[in-house]
N, C-alpha and C positions, 0 to 999 in steps of 0.2 A: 169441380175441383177448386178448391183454394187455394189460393198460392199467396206464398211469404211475402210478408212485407216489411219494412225497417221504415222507424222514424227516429230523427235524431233532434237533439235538444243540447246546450250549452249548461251542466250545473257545476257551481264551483270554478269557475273559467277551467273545466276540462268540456273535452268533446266524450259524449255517450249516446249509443248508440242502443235501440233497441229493438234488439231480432226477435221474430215472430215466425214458429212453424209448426205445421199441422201434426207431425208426431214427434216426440223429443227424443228416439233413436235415431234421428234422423239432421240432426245437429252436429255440428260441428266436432269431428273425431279427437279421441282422445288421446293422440299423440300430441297434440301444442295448439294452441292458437298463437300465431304468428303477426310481427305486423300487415303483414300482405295480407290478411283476413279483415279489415277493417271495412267494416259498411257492407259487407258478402251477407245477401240473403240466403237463408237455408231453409229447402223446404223438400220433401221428396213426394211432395204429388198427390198424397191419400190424406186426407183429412178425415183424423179419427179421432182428433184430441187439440188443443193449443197450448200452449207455454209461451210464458213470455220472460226475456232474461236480456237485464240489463249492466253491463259492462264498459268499463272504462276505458278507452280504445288506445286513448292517446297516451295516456302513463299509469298502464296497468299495474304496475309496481314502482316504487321509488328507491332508487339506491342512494345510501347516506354513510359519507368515512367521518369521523370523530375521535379526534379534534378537526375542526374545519383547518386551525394553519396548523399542521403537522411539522416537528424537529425531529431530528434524529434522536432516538431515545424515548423517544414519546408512545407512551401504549396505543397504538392504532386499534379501531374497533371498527368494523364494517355491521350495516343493518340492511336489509332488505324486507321492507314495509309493504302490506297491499293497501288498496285505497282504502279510507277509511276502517285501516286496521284489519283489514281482511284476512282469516286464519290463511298461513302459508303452511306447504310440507315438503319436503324433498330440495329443501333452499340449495342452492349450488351458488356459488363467488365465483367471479373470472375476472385474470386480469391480462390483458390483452389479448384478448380471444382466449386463453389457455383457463382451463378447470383445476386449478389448484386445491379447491376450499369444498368441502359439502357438507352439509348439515342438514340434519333428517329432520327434525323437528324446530329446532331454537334457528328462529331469523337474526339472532346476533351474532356475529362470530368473536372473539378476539383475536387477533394477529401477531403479539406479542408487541416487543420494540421495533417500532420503523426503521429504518435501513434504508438510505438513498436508495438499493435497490430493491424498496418498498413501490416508486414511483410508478405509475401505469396507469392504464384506463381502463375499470375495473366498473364491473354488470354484474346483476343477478338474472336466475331466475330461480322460478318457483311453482306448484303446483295450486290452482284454485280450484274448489269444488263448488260444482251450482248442482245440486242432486236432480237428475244421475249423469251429470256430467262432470267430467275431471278435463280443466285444461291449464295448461302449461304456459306460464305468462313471461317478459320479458321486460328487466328492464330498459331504461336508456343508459348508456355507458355515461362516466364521470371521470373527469381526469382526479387523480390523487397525487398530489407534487408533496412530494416531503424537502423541505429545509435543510440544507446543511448548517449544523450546529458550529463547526470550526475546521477550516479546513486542515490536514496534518502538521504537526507543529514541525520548528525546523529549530535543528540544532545550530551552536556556533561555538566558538571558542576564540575566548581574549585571555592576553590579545593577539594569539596566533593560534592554529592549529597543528604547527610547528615551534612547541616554544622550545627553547633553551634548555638544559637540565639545569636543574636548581628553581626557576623562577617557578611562579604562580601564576596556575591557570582558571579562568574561571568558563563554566559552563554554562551557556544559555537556554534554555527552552520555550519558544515562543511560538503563539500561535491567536489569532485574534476571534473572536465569540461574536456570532452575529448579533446586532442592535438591537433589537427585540428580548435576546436572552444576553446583554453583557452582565446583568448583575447575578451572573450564575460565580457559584464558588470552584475555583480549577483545582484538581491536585497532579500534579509532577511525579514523576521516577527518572532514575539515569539507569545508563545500563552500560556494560562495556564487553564484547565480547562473549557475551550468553552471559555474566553474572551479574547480579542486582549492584550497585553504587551506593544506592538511595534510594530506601522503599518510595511507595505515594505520600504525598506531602504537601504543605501549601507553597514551598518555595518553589520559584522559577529558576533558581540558580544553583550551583554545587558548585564549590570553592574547593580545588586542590593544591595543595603547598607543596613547595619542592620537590617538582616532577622528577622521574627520571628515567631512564631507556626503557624499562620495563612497563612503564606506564603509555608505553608507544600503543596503539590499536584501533580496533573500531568502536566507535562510541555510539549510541543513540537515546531520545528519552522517552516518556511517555505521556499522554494528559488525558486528562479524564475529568469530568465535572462531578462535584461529591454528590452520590447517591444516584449518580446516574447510569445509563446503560450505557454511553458512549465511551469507545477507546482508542486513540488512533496514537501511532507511531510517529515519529520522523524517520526521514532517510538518514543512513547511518553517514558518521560524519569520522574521515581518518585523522587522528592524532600523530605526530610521527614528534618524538622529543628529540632533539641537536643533543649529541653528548659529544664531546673533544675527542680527539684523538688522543690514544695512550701513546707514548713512547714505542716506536716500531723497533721489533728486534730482525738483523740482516744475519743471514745462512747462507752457508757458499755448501753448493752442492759440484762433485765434480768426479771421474771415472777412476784418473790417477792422483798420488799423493801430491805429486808437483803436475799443473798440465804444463804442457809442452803447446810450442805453437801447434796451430790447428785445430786445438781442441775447442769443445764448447763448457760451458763454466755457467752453471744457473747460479742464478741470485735468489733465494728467496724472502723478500720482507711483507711482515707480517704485524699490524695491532689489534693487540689483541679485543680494544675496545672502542667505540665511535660510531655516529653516524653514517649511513651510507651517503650517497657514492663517496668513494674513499679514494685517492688519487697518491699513487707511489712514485716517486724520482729516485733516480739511482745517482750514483755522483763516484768518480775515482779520482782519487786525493783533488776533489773541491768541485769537480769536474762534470759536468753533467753526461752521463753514456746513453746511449742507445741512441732510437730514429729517433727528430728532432719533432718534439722538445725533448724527448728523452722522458716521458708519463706512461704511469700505464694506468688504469683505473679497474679498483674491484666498488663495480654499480652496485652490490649489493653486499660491501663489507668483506671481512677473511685479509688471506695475503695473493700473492700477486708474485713468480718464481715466470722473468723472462732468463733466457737462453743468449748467452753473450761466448762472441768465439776471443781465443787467444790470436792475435796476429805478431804480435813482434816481443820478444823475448829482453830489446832496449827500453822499456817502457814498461815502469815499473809504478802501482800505485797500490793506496787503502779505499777501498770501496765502503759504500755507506748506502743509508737511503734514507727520505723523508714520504711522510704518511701527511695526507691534511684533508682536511673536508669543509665545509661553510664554517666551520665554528673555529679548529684550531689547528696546528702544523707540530708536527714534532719529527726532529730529526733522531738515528741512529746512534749509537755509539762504534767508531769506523772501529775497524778490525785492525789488532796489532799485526799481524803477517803480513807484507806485502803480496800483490797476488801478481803477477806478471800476465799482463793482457791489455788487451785493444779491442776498442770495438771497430766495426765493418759498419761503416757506413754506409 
């Protein structure tokens, strides 16, 4: 009987190994050869024949991502090489453990544009044939780290996010380019609320003149490098424009023509126009009414109808109110009827 034998040799600083056995069905199955198979004599006992087959043990395949330093946007291309060029078949890609990629014939894949979540440790394998055997090789895993090209740009507004109506506002979009790639060309867009501003463009900024309530919303922009795959957003950024208070109009709402003590007497004052929160005072002949101080506040704008009772029939006044918010105050014009009441402290 003859039995297998293996001698090994260093060419090319790899390790090869080469197995020797008496009939070559009797070799190594043709589901895979694995690392765990490395330096395993195979021999099944009957010498009827020899073959001899030598194999790369230690980096039976080479796995290669290119570009070596990967950006975001950059065509990523994976290879899976055998030693010295060794025809492959049945190429498979993995990237962290998980079979994404397969290619039947071509050991190159492309990948498209990288994507941070391009990054992983990503292997082949592949099929070699040594006639009449088929085995299954592996590579070593590789890490693939892609670059972020710019992190999300960030909106701002001068010189408030809150201006004034009337003034000028101007719009920021900034966002910084890693050192490697700063001499890349950016283009910009603004956006407000789902509608375009400003298409792409080379400015960083968008100048708006004499804002006004209507131009209150959400803002955000966009950047993008010209001719590239990259596109990233900002966090949307609120505008809220200060417009003054209009002139408040005062309503007396009430059951009877004249009340009578006891009754209750709504005030309703209302402007029609202004920023929020909007802060109403009521006043009888100069006087401020209600619980102290006597405010009521509509936090999101409209009017404001508190419930005042009649107490004493000797006390007689013109009621009024004032409206006012951060920006401006405007009072009523007091009603000619006197209205006979008191408020219940």
């Amino acid at each position: 009987m003859s039995m297998g034998r293996k001698t090994q040799h260093m060419h090319e600083g790899l390790e090869t190994v080469t197995l020797h056995w008496c009939h070559p069905r009797a070799s190594i199955p043709s589901r895979g050869l694995r690392l765990g198979d490395r330096g395993r004599e195979v021999t099944d006992g009957t010498c009827s024949s020899r073959a001899a087959l030598s194999l790369c043990l230690a980096t039976c395949l080479y796995f290669q991502a290119w570009p070596n330093l990967v950006f975001e946007g950059d065509a990523l291309t994976l290879q899976c090489q055998g030693w010295k060029n060794t025809p492959l078949s049945q190429v498979k890609f993995y990237r962290d453990g998980k079979f994404p990629h397969f290619s039947k014939e071509n050991q190159t894949l492309s990948m498209g544009a990288a994507t941070v979540q391009s990054r992983g440790q990503y292997s082949c394998t592949g099929q070699v044939m040594y006639i009449p055997q088929i085995f299954t090789l592996t590579s070593e895993t590789a890490m693939v780290q892609v670059q972020e090209l710019f992190p999300p740009p960030v909106l701002s507004a001068t010189p408030s996010p809150e201006p004034r109506e009337g003034s000028l506002v101007t719009l920021r979009c900034q966002a910084k380019l890693h050192p490697l790639r700063s001499a890349s060309r950016l283009l910009f867009s603004f956006h407000k609320d789902g509608h375009t501003l400003q298409d792409r463009g080379p400015h960083p900024e968008l100048c708006i003149p004499g804002v006004e309530e209507g131009y209150s919303g959400l803002y955000w922009c966009e950047m993008a490098p010209e001719g590239g795959q990259v596109q990233k957003q900002s966090p949307q950024l609120e505008v809220r424009v200060q417009a003054p208070v209009s002139r408040p109009v005062l309503t007396l709402h009430h059951g009877s023509a004249d009340p009578a003590v006891g009754d209750m007497v709504q005030l309703l004052c209302e402007a029609q126009r202004g920023s929020p929160p909007v802060l109403y005072l009521f006043y009888l002949s100069g006087k401020i009414l209600g619980i102290s101080p006597g405010n009521h506040s509509a936090p999101h704008g409209g009017a404001v109808s508190p419930l005042f009772p009649v107490k004493s029939e000797q006390d007689a006044g013109i009621p009024s109110c004032k409206a006012e918010n951060s920006i401006s105050r405007e009072r009523s014009e007091p009603k000619s009827s006197p209205l006979l009441m008191h408020l219940v402290f």
